[in-house]
C-alpha positions as CSV (number, residue, x, y, z in Angstrom):
1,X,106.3,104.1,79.3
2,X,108.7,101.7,77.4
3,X,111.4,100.4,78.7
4,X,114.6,101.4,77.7
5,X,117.1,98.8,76.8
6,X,120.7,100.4,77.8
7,X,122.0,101.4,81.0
8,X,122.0,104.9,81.7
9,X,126.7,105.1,80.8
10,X,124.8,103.5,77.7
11,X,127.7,101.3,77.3
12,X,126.2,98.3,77.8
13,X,122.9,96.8,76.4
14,X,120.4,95.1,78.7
15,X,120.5,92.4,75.8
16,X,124.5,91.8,76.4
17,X,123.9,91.7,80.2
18,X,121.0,88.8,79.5
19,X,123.0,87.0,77.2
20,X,125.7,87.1,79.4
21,X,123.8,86.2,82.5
22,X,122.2,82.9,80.3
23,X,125.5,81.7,79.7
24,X,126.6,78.6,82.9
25,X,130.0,80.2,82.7
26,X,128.9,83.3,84.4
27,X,128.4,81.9,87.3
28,X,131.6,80.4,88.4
29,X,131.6,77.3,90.9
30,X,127.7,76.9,90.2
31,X,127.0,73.8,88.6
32,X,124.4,73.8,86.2
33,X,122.3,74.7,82.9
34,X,120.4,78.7,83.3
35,X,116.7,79.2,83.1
36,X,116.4,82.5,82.1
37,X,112.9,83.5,83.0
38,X,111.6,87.5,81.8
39,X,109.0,89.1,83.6
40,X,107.6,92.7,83.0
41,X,110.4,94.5,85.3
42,X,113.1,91.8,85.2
43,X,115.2,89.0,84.0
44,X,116.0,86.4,86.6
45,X,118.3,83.4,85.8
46,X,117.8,80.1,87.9
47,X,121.0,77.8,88.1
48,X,122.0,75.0,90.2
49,X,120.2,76.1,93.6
50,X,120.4,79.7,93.3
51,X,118.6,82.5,91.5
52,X,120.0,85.8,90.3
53,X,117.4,89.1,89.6
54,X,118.6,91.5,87.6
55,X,116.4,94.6,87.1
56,X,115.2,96.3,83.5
57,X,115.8,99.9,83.5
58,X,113.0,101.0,82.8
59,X,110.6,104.0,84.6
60,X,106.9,103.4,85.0
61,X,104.3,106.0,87.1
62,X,105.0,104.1,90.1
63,X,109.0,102.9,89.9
64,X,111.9,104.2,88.3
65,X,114.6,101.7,87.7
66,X,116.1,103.5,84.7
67,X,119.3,104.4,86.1
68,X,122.1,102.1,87.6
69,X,121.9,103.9,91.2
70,X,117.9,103.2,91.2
71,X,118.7,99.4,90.3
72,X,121.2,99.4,92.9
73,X,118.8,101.2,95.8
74,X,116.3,98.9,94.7
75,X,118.3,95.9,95.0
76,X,119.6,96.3,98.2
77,X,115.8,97.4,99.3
78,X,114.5,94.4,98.0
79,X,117.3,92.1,100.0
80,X,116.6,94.3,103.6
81,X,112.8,94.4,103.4
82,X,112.3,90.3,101.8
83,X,114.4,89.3,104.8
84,X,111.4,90.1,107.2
85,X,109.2,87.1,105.7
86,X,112.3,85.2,104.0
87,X,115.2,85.8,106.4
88,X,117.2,82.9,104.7
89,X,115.9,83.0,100.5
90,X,117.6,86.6,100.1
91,X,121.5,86.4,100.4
92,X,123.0,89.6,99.1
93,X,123.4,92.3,96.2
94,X,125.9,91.0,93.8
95,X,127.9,93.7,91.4
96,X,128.1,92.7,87.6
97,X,131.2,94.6,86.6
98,X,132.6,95.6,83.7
99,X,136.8,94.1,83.9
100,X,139.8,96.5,82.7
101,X,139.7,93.8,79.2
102,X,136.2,95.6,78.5
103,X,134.8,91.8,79.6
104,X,131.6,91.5,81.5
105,X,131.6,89.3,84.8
106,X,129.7,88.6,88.4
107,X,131.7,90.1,91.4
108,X,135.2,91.6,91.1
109,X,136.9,94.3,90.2
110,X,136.0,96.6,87.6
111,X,133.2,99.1,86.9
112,X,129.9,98.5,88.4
113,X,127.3,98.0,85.1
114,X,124.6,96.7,87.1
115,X,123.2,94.9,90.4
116,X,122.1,91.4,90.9
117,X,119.9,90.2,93.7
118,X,121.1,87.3,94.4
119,X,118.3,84.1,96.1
120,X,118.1,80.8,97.2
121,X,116.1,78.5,94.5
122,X,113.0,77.6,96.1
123,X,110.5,75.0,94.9
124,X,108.3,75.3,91.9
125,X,106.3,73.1,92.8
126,X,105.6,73.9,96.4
127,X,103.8,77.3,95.7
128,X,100.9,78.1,96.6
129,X,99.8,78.9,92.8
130,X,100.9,75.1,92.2
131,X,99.3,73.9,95.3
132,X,95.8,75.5,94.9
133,X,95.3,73.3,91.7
134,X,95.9,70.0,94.1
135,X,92.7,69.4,95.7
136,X,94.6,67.5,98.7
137,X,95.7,71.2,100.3
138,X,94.9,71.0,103.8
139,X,93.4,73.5,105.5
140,X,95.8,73.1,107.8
141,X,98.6,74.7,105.0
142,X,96.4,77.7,105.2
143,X,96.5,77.9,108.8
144,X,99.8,77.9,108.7
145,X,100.1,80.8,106.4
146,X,97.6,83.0,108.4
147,X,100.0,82.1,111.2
148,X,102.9,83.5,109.6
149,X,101.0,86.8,108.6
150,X,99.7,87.0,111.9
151,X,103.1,87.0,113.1
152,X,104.2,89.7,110.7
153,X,101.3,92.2,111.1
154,X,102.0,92.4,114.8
155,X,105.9,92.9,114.5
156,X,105.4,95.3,111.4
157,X,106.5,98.9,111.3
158,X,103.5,101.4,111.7
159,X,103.4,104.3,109.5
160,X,101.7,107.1,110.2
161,X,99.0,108.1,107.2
162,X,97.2,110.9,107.3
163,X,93.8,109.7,107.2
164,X,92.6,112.0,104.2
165,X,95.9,111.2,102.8
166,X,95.1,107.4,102.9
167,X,92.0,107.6,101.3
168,X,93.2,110.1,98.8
169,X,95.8,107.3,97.7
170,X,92.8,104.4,97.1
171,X,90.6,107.5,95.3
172,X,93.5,108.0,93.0
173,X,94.3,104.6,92.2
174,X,90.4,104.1,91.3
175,X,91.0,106.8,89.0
176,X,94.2,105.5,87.7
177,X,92.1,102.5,86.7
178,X,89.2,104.0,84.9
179,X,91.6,105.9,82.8
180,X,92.8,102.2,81.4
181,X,89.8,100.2,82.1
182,X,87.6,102.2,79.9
183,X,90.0,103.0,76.9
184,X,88.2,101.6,73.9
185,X,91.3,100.6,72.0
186,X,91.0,97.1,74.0
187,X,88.8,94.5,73.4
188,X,87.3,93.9,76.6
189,X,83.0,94.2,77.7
190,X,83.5,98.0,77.7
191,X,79.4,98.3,79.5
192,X,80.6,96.1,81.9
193,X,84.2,97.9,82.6
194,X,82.0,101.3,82.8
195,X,79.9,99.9,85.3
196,X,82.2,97.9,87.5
197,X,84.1,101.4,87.7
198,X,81.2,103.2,88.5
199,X,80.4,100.8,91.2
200,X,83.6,100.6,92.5
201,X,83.5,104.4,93.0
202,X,80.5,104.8,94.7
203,X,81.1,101.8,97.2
204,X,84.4,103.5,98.0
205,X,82.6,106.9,98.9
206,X,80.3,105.1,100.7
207,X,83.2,103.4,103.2
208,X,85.4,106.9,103.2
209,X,84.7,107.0,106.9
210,X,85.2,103.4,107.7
211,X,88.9,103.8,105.6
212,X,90.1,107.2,107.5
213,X,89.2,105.6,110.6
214,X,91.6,102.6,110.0
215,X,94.2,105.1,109.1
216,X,93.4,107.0,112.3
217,X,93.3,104.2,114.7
218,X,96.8,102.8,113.3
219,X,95.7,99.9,111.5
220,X,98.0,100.5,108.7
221,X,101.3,98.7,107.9
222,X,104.3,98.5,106.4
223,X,102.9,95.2,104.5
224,X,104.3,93.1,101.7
225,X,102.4,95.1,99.2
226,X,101.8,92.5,96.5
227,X,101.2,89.5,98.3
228,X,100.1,86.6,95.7
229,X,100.0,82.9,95.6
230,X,102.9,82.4,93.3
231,X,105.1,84.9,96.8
232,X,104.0,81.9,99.1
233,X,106.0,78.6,99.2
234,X,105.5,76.1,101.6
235,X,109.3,75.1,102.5
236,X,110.4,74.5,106.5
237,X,106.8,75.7,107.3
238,X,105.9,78.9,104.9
239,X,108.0,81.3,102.9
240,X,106.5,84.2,102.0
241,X,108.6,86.1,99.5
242,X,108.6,89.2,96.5
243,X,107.2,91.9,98.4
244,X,107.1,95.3,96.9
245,X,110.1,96.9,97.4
246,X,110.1,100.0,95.4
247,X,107.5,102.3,97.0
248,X,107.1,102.7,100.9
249,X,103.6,104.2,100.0
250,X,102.1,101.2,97.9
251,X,103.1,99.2,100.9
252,X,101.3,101.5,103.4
253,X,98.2,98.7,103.6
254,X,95.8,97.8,106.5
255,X,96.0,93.9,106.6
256,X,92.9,93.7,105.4
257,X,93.7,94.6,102.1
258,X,97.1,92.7,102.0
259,X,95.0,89.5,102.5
260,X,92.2,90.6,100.1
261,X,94.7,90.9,97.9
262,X,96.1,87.4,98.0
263,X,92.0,86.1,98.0
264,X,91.1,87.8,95.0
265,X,94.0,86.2,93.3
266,X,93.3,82.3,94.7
267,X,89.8,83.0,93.7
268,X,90.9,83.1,90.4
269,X,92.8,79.9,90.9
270,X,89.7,78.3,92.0
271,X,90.3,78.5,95.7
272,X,87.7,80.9,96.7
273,X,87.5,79.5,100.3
274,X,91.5,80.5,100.9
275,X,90.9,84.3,101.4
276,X,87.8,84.1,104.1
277,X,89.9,81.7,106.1
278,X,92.9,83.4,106.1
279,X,91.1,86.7,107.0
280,X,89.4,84.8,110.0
281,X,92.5,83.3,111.4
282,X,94.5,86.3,111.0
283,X,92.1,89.0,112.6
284,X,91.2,86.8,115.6
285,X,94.8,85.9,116.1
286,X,95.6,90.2,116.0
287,X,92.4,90.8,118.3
288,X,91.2,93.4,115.7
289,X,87.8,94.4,115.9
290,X,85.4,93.8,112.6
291,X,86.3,95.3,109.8
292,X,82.9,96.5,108.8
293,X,82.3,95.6,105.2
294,X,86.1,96.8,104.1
295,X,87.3,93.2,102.8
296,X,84.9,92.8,100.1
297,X,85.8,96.5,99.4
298,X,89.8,95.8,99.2
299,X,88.8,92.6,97.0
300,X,86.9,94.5,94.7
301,X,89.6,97.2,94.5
302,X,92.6,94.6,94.6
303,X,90.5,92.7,91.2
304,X,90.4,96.5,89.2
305,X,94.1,96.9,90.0
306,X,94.7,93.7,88.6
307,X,92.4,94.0,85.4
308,X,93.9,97.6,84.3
309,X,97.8,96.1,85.6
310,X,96.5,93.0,83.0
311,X,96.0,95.6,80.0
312,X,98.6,97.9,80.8
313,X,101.0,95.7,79.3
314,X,99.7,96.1,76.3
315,X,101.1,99.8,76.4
316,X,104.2,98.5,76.0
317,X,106.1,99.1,72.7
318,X,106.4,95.4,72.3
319,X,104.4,93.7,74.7
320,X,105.3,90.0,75.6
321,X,102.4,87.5,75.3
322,X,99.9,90.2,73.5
323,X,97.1,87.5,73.8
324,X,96.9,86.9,77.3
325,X,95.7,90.5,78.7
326,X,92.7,90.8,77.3
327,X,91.1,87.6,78.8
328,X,92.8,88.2,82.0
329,X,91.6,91.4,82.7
330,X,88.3,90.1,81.8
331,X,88.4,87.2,84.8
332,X,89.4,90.2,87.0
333,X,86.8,92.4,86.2
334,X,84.5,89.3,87.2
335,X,85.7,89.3,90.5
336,X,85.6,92.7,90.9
337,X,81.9,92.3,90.3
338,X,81.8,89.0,92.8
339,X,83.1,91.1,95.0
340,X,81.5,94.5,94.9
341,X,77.8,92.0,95.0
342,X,79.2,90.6,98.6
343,X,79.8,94.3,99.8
344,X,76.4,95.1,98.0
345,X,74.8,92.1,100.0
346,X,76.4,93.1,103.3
């Protein structure tokens, strides 16, 4: 679905809230020029050492941000559940109010117009997307990483999943992605998107049992949900940051596929040796038995998400960077193939 570009009052636009936020005088006793950086569900503007999110109302399948109390739920989900792996990047929920002189400012009085997360600036160039291209990255930065996660997985809330349920969920999503993958107005390999699909679907069958028996034996968390190398900067040891806030089910994961998930996407940076590593340190350091063929599986299904996420955007009414989808989702479909081959090979 489009997104919608006023508020739900419909008083103010999203484009006089980002003009607004672009502007150094917003942002009173902050120092400073604003980068105002648009992604696909938000605008966030970087000044001095501080960042400020502000969410786009729009409603997807699997979020709804199109009205002020969702942005504002969201927000202050985002701040709570961030805190676990970033206790001191995610300061508070800031109110961007509407003054009695019909003015728009950050804090205040007035009437609430929207929310702002509000962050501490970390390091561009100490990510682990910027890292990954230096071939000095020690081994011993990955380590460190699988420590953290290690850390986390133990402490992490348990959710009980249905085991039917769970694997009703990962059936679903495979479904989800055929319906894109395989729409012929893209220009992608469509053979090869049929096949990968196909694949996918019968390797997934063929590990049911292996999946509802994670979910039985309580190997599923409440993980970070979309954890990538751009969400991991190494600051004071490693911050690990952006999880998905919006949908307690989405972050329902085993570990497994929380790591896989991170692999598939350093693999695409080059960095294909990141993801066994990490899986080996952290599953040794939890004492978890074998996983039985279920990583390559989770890669392979991490890889498909990403390829039909890749052409989704080109749903959008006006679709920022039109070019870039097509290849992208082309790389992922590759590793999606890498992937299911492993499984394949055993």
């Amino acid at each position: 679905m489009a997104p919608s570009t006023t508020d739900a009052q419909g008083c103010i636009t999203l484009a006089e809230k980002v003009a607004f936020l672009s502007d150094p005088a917003a942002y009173p006793g902050v120092d400073g020029e604003v980068e105002a950086i648009e992604t696909h569900m938000s605008w966030v503007f970087v000044v001095a050492e501080l960042a400020f999110k502000l969410k786009k109302p729009v409603r997807f399948p699997y979020l709804d941000f199109s009205t002020l109390a969702e942005r504002g739920t969201n927000s202050r989900a985002e701040v709570t559940l961030n805190r676990r792996l970033a206790p001191d990047v995610y300061l508070r929920v800031a109110p961007l109010v509407l003054t009695a002189d019909a003015t728009l400012k950050l804090d205040g009085e007035g009437e609430v117009v929207d929310w702002l997360v509000v962050m501490r600036r970390l390091p561009a160039d100490r990510m682990l997307d910027k890292l990954i291209a230096d071939p000095t990255l020690e081994k011993a930065a990955i380590d460190r990483l699988a420590g953290a996660l290690a850390k986390f997985y133990q402490v992490a809330e348990r959710p009980v999943v249905p085991p039917r349920e769970y694997f009703c969920r990962l059936d679903a999503e495979e479904d989800d992605n055929r319906d894109i993958l395989t729409q012929h107005r893209f220009a992608i390999d469509h053979s090869r998107a049929r096949s990968v699909v196909n694949r996918m679907a019968r390797a997934l069958a063929g590990k049911r049992s292996l999946l509802e028996g994670r979910a039985s034996a309580g190997f599923l968390v409440d993980g970070h949900g979309d954890l990538r190398p751009e969400h991991v900067c190494f600051q004071n040891g490693v911050v690990i940051f952006d999880c998905l806030e919006f949908s307690a089910t989405l972050r329902q994961v085993d570990p497994i596929d929380d790591i896989a998930y991170l692999a598939i996407e350093c693999a695409r940076l080059g960095a294909d040796w990141v993801g066994p590593s990490l899986l080996k340190r952290i599953m040794e350091a939890l004492g978890w038995p074998d996983p039985g063929g279920l990583y390559p599986l989770h890669e392979a299904r991490r890889a498909l998400l990403r390829a039909r996420l890749a052409l989704s955007h080109l749903l959008d009414a006006k679709p920022r960077q039109p070019e870039r989808w097509e290849p992208l989702a082309m790389q992922y479909l590759s590793l999606a193939e890498e992937a299911l081959d492993r499984l394949d090979a055993g």
